[in-house]
PyMOL CGO cylinders between C-alpha atoms (Angstrom):
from pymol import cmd
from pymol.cgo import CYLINDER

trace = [
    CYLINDER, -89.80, 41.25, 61.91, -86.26, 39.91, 62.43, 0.3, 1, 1, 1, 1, 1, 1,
    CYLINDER, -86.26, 39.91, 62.43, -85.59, 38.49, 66.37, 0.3, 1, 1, 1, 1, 1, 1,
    CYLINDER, -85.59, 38.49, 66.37, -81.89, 40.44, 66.44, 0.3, 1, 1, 1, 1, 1, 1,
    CYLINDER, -81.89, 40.44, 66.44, -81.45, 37.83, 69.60, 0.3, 1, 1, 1, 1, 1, 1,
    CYLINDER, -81.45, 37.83, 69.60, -80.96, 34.69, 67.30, 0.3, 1, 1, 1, 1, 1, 1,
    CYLINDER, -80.96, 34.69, 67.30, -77.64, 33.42, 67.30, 0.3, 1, 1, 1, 1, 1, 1,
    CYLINDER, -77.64, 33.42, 67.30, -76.09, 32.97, 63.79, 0.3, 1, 1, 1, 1, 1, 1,
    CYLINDER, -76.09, 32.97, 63.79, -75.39, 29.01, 63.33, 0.3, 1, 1, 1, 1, 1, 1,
    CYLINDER, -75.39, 29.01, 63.33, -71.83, 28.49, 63.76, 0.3, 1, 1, 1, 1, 1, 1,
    CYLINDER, -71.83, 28.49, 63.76, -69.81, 26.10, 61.16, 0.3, 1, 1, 1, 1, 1, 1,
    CYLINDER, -69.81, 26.10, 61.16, -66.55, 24.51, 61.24, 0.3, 1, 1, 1, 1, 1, 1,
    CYLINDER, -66.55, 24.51, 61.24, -64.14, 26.04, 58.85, 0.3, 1, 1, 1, 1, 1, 1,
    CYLINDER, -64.14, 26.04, 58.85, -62.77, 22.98, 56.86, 0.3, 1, 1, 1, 1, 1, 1,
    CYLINDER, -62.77, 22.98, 56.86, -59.27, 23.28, 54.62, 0.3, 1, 1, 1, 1, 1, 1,
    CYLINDER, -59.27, 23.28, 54.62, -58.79, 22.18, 51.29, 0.3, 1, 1, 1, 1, 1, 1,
    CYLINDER, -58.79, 22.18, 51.29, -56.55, 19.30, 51.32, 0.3, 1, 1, 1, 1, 1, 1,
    CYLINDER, -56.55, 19.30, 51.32, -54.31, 20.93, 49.27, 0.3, 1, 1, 1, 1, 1, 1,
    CYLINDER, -54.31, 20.93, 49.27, -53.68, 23.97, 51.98, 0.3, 1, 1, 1, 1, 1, 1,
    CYLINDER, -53.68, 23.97, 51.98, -53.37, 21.17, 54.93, 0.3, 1, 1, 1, 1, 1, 1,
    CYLINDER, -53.37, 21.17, 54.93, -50.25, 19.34, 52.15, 0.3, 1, 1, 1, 1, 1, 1,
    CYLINDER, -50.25, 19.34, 52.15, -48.97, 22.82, 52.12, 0.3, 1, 1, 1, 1, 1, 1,
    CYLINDER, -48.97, 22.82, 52.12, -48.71, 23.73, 55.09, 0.3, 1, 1, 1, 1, 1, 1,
    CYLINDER, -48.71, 23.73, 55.09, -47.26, 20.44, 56.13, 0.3, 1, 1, 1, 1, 1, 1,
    CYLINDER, -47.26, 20.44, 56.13, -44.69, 20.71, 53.46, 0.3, 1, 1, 1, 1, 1, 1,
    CYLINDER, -44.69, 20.71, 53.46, -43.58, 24.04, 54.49, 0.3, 1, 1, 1, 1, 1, 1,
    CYLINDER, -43.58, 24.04, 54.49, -43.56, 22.65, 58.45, 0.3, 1, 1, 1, 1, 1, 1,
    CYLINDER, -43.56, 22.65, 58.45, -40.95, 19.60, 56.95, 0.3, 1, 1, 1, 1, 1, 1,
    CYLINDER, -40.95, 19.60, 56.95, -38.95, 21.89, 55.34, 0.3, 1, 1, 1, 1, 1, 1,
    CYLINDER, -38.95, 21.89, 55.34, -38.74, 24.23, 58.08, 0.3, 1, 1, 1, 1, 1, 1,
    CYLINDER, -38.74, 24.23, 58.08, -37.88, 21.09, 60.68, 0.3, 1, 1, 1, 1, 1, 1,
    CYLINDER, -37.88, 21.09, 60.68, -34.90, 20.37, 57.96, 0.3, 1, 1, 1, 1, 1, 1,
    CYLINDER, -34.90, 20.37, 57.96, -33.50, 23.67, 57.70, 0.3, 1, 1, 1, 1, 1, 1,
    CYLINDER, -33.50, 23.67, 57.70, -33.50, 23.83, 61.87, 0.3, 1, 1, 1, 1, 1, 1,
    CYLINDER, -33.50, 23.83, 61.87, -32.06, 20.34, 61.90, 0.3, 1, 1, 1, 1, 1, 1,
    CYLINDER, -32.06, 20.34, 61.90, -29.33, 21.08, 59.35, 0.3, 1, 1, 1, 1, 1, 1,
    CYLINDER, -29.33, 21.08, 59.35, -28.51, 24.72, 61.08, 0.3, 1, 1, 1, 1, 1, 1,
    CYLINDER, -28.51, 24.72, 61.08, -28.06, 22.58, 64.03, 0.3, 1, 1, 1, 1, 1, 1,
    CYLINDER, -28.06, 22.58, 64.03, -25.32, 19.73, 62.22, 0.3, 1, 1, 1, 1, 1, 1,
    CYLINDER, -25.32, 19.73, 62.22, -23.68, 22.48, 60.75, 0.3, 1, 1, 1, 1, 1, 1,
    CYLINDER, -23.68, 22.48, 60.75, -23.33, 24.23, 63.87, 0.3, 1, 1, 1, 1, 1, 1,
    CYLINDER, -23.33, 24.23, 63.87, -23.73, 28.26, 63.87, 0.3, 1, 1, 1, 1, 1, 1,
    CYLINDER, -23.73, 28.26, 63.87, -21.03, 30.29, 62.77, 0.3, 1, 1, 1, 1, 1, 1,
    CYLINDER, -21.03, 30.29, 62.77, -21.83, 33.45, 64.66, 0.3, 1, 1, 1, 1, 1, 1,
    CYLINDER, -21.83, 33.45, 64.66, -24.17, 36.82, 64.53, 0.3, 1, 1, 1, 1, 1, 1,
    CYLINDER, -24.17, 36.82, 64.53, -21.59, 37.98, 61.66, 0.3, 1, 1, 1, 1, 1, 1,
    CYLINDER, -21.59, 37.98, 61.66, -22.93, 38.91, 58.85, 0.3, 1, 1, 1, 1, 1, 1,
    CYLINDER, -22.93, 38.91, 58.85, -21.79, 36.57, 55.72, 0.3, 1, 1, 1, 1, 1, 1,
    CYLINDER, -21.79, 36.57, 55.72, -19.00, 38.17, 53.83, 0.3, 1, 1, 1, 1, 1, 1,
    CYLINDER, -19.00, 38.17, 53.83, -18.87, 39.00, 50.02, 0.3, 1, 1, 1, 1, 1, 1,
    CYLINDER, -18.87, 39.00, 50.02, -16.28, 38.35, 47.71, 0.3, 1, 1, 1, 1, 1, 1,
    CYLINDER, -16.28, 38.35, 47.71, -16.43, 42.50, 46.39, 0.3, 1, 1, 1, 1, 1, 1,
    CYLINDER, -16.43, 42.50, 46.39, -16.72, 44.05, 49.98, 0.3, 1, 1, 1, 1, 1, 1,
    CYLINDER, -16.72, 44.05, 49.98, -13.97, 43.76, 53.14, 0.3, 1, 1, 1, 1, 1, 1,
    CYLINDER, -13.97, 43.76, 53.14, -16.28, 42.05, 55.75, 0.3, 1, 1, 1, 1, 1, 1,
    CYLINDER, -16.28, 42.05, 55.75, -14.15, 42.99, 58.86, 0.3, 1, 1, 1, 1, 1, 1,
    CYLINDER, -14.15, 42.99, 58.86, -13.79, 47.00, 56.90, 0.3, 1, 1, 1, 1, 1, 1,
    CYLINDER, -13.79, 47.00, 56.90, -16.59, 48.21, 59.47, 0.3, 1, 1, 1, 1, 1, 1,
    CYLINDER, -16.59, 48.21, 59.47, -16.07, 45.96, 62.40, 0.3, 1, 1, 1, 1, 1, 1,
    CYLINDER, -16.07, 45.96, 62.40, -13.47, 47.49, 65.16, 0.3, 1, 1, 1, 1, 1, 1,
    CYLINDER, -13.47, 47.49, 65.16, -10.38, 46.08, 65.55, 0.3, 1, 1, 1, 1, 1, 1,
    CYLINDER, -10.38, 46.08, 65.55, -9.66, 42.82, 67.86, 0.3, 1, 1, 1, 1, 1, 1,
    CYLINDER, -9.66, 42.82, 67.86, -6.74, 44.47, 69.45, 0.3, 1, 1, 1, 1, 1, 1,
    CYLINDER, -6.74, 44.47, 69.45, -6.88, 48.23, 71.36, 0.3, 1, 1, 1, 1, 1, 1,
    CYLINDER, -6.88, 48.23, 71.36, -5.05, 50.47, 70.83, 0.3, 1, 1, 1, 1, 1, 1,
    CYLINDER, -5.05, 50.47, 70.83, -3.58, 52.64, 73.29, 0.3, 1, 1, 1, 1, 1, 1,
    CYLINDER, -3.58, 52.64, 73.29, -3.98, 55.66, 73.52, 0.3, 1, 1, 1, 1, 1, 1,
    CYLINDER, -3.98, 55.66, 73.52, -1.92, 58.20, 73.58, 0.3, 1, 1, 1, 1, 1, 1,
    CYLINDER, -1.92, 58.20, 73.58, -0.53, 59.82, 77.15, 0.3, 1, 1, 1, 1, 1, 1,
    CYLINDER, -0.53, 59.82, 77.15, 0.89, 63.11, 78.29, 0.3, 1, 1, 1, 1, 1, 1,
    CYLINDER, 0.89, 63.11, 78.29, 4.79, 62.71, 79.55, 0.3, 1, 1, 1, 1, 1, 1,
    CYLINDER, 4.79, 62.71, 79.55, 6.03, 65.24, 82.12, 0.3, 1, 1, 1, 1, 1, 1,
    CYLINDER, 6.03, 65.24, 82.12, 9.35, 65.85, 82.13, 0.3, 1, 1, 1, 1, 1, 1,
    CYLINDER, 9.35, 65.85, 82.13, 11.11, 64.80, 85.65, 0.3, 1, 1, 1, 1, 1, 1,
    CYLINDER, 11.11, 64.80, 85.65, 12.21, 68.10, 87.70, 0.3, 1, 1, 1, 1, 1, 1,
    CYLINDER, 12.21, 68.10, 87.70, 16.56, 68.04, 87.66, 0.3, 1, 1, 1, 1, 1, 1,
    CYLINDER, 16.56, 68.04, 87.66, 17.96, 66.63, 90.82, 0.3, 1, 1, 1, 1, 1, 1,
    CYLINDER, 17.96, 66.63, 90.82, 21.45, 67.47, 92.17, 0.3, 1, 1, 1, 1, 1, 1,
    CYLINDER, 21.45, 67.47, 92.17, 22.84, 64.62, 91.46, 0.3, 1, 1, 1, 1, 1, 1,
    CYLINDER, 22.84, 64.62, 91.46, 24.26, 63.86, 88.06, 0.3, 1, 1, 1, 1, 1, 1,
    CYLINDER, 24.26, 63.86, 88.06, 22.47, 61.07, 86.07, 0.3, 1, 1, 1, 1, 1, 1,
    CYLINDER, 22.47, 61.07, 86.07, 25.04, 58.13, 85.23, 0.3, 1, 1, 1, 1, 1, 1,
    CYLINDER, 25.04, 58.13, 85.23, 25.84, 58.14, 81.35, 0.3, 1, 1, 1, 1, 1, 1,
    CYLINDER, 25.84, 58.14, 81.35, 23.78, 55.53, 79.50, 0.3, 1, 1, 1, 1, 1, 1,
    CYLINDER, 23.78, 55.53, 79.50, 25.96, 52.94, 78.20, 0.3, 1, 1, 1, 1, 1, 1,
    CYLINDER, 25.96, 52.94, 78.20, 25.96, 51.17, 74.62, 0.3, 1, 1, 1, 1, 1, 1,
    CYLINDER, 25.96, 51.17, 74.62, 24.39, 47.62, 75.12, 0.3, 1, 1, 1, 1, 1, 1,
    CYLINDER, 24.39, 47.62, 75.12, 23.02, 46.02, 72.21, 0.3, 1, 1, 1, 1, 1, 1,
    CYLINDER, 23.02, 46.02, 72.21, 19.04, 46.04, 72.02, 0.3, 1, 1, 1, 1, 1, 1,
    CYLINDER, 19.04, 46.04, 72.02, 17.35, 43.00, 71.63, 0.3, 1, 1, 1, 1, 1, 1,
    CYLINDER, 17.35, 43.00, 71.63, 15.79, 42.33, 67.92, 0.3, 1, 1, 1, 1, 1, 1,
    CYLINDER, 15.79, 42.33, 67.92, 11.86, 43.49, 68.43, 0.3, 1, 1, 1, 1, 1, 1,
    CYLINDER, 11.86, 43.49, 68.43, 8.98, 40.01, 68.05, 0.3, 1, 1, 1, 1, 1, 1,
    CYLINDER, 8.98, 40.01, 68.05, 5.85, 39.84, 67.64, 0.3, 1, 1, 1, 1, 1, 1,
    CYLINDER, 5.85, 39.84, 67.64, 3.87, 40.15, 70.22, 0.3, 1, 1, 1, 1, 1, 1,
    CYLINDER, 3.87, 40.15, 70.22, 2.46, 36.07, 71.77, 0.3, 1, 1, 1, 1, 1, 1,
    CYLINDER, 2.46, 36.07, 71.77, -0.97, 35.26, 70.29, 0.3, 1, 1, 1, 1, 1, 1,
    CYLINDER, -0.97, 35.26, 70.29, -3.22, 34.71, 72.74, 0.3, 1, 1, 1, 1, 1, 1,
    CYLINDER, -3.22, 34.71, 72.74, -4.11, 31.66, 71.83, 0.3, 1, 1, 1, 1, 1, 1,
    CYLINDER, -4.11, 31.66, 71.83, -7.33, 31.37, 74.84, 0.3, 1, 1, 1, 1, 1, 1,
    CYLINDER, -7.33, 31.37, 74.84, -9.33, 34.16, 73.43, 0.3, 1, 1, 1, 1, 1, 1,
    CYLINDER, -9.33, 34.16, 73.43, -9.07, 33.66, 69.87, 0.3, 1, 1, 1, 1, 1, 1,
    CYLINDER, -9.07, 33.66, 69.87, -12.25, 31.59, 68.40, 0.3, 1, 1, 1, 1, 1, 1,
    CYLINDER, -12.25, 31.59, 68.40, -11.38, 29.00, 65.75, 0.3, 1, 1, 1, 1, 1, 1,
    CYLINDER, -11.38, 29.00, 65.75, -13.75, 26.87, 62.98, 0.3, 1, 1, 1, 1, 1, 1,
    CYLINDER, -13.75, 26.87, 62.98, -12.58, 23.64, 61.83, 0.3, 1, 1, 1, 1, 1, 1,
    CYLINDER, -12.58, 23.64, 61.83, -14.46, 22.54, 58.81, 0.3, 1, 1, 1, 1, 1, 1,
    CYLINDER, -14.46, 22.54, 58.81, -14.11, 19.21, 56.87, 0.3, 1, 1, 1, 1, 1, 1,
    CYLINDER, -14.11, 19.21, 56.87, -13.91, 19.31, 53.09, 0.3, 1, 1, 1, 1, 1, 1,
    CYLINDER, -13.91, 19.31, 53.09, -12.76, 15.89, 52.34, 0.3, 1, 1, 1, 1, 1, 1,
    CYLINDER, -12.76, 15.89, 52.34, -14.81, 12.85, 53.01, 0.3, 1, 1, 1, 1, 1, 1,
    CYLINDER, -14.81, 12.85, 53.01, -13.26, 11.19, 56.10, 0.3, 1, 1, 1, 1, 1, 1,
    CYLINDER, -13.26, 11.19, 56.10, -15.75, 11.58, 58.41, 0.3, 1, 1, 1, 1, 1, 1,
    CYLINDER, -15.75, 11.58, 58.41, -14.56, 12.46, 61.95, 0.3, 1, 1, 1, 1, 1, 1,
    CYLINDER, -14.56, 12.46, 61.95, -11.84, 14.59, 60.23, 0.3, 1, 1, 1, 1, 1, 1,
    CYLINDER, -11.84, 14.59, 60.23, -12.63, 18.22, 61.42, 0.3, 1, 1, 1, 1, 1, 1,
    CYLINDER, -12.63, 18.22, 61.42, -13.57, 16.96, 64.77, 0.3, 1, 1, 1, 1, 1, 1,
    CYLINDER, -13.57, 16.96, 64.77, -10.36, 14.82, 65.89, 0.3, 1, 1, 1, 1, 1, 1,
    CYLINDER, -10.36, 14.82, 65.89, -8.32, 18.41, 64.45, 0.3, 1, 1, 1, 1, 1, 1,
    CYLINDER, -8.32, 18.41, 64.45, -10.59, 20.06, 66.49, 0.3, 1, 1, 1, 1, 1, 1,
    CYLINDER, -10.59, 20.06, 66.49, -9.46, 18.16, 69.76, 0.3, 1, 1, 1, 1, 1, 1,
    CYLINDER, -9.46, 18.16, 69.76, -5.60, 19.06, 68.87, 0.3, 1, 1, 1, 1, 1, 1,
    CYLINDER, -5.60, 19.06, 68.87, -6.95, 22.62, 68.07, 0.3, 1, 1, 1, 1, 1, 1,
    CYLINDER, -6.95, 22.62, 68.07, -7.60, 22.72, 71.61, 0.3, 1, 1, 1, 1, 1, 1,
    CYLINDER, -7.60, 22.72, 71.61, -5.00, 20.82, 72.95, 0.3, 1, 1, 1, 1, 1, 1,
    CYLINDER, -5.00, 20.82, 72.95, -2.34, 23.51, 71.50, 0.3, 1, 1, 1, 1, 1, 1,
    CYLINDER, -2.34, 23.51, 71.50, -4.51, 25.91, 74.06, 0.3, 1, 1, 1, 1, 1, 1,
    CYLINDER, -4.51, 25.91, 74.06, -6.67, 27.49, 70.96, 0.3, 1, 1, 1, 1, 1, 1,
    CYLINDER, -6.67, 27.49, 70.96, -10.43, 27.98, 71.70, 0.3, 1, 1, 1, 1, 1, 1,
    CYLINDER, -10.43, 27.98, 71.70, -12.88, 26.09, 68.99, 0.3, 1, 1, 1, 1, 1, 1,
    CYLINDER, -12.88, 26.09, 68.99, -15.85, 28.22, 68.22, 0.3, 1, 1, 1, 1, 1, 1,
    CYLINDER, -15.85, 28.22, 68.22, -17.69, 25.38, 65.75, 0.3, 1, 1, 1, 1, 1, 1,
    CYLINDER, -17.69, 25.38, 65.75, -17.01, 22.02, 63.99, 0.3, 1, 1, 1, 1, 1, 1,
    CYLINDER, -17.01, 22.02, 63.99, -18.94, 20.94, 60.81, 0.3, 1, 1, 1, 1, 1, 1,
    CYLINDER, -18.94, 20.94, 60.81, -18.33, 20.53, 57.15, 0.3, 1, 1, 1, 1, 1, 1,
    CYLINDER, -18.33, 20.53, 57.15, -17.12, 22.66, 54.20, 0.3, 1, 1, 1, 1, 1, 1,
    CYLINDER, -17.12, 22.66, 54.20, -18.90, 22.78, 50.88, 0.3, 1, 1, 1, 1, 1, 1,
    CYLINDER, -18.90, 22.78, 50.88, -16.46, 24.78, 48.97, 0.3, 1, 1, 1, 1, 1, 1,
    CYLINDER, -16.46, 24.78, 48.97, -13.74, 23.68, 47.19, 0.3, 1, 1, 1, 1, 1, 1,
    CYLINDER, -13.74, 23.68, 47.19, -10.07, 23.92, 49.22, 0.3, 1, 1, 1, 1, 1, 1,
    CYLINDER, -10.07, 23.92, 49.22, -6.50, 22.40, 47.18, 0.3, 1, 1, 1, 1, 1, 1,
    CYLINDER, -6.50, 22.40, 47.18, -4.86, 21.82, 50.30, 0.3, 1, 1, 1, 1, 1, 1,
    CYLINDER, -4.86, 21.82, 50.30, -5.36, 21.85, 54.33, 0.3, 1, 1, 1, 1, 1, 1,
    CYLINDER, -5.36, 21.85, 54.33, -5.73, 26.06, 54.75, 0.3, 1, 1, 1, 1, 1, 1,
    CYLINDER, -5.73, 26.06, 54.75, -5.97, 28.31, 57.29, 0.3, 1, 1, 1, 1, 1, 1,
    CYLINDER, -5.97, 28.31, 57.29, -8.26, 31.14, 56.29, 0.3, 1, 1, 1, 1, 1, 1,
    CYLINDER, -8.26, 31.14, 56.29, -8.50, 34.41, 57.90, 0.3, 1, 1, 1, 1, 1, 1,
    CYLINDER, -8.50, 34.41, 57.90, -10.51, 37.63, 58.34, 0.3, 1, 1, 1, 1, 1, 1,
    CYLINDER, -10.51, 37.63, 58.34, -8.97, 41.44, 57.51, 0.3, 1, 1, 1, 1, 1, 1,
    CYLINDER, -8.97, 41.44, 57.51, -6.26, 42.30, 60.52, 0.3, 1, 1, 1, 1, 1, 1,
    CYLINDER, -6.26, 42.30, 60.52, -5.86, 38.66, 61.64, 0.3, 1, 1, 1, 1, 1, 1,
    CYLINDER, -5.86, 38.66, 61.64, -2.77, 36.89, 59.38, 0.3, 1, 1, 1, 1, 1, 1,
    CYLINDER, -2.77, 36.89, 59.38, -0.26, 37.16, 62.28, 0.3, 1, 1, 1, 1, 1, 1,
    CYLINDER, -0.26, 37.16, 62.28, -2.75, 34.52, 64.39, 0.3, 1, 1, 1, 1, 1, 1,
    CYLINDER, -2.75, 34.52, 64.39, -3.52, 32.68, 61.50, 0.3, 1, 1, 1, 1, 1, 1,
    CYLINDER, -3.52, 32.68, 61.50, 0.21, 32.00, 60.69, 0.3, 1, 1, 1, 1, 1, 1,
    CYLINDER, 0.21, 32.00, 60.69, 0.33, 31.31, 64.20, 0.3, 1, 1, 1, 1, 1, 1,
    CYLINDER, 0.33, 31.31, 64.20, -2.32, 28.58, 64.33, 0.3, 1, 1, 1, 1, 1, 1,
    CYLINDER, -2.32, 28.58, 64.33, -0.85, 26.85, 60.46, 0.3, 1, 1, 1, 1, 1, 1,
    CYLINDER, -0.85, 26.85, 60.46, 2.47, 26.81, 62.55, 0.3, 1, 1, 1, 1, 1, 1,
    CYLINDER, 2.47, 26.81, 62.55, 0.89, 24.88, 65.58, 0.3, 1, 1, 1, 1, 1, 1,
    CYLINDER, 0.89, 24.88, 65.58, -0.56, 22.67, 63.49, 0.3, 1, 1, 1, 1, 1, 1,
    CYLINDER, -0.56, 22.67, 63.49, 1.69, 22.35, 60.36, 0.3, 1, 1, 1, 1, 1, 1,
    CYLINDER, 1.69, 22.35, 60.36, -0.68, 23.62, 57.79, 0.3, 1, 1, 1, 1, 1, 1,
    CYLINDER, -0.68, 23.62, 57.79, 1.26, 25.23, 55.23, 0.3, 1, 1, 1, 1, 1, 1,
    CYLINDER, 1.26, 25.23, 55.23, -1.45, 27.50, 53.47, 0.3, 1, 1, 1, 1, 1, 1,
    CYLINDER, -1.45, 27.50, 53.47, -2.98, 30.60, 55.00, 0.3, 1, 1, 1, 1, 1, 1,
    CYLINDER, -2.98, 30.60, 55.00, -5.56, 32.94, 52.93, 0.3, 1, 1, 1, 1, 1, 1,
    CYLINDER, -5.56, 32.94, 52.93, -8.17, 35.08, 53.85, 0.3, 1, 1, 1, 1, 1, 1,
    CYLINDER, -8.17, 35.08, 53.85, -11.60, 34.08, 53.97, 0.3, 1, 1, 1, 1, 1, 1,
    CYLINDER, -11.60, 34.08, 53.97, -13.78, 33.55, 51.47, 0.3, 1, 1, 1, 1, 1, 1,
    CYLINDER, -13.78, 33.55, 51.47, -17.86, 34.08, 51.00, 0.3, 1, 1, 1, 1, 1, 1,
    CYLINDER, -17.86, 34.08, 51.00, -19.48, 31.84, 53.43, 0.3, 1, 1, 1, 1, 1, 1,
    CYLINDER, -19.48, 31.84, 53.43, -16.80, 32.00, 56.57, 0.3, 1, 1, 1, 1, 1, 1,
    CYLINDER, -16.80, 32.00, 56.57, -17.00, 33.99, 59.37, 0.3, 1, 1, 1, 1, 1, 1,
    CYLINDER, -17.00, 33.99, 59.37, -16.03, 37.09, 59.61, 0.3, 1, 1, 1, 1, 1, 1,
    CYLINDER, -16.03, 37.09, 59.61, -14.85, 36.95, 63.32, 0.3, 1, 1, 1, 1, 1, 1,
    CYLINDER, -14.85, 36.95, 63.32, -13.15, 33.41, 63.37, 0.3, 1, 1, 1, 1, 1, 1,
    CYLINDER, -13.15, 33.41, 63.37, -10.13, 32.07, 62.23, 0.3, 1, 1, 1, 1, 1, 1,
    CYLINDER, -10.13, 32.07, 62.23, -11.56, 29.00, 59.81, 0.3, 1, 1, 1, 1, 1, 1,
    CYLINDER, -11.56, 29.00, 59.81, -9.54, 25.88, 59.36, 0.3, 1, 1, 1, 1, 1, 1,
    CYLINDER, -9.54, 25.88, 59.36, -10.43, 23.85, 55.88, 0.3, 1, 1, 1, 1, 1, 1,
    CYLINDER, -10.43, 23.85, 55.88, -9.31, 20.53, 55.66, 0.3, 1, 1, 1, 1, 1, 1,
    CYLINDER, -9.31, 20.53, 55.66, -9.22, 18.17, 52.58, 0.3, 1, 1, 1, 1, 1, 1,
    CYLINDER, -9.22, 18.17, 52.58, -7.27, 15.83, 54.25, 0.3, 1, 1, 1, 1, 1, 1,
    CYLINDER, -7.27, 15.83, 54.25, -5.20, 14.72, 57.57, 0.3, 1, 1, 1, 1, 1, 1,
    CYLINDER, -5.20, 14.72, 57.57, -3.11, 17.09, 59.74, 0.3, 1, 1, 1, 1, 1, 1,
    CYLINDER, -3.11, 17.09, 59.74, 0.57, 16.10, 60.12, 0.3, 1, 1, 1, 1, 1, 1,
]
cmd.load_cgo(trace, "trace")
């Protein structure tokens, strides 16, 4: 007869020492990816754009729109209106970009180290708002200003603040929210 009140002996469960070199390679590699997300600096929540698809296609616009109003007509008085005179009406602009609210990446693709951050500083200085600093992988000809869908106006805004001559839209690996700033070498 079998005493069912025995205890079972317990043993230690030993790993291979090929799972614990596993597992401690995948913990390094995890600890570099977190430290180099971290150097790099994150870019936002938006999803990564792809060269075949428009990236800011399904995201709402930046600017409101107004909506449209109902106008009542005004009730005729008794006394005559004066005649409106010819004056000459001044040329329509472009609305000012609000320079405050609008996010901007600087990203160094040359290999003077400091680059993107000391833009960064005059970034700010001409009253625009720096949403990350780090470095550029790609390949850029020249200093650019890159852009997503609906935002060339503030784009040519910022090249003309800082005398960057080349504006473009984004490419694969920008953000999709933020203006992006690529520099390959000093800004004059």
């Amino acid at each position: 007869m079998s005493d069912h009140r025995r205890t079972v002996t317990r043993r230690a469960l030993v790993l291979p020492t090929w799972a614990l070199l596993a597992v401690g390679g995948v913990v390094v590699l995890a600890g570099a990816w977190l430290a180099w997300l971290l150097v790099t600096g994150p870019d936002d929540d938006a999803p990564v754009a792809s060269a075949s698809s428009s990236p800011a296609a399904s995201e709402p616009s930046a600017t409101p729109t107004p909506e449209p109003t109902e106008t009542t007509e005004p009730e005729p008085s008794e006394t005559p209106e004066p005649e409106p005179t010819e004056t000459s009406e001044p040329e329509p602009t472009e609305p000012a970009v609000d320079r405050s609210s609008i996010q901007v990446s600087v990203l160094n693709a040359s290999r003077t180290q400091g680059l993107a951050r000391t833009v960064a500083q005059r970034v700010t200085a001409e009253g625009w708002t720096v949403g990350a600093v780090g470095n550029w992988r790609g390949y850029s000809a020249a200093n650019t200003v890159h852009y997503p869908q609906g935002r060339e106006a503030e784009a040519r805004q910022l090249a003309d603040d800082l005398g960057i001559q080349a504006v473009a839209p984004i490419v694969n690996g920008m953000s999709g929210q933020r203006l992006t700033i690529v520099l390959v070498g000093p800004v004059s």
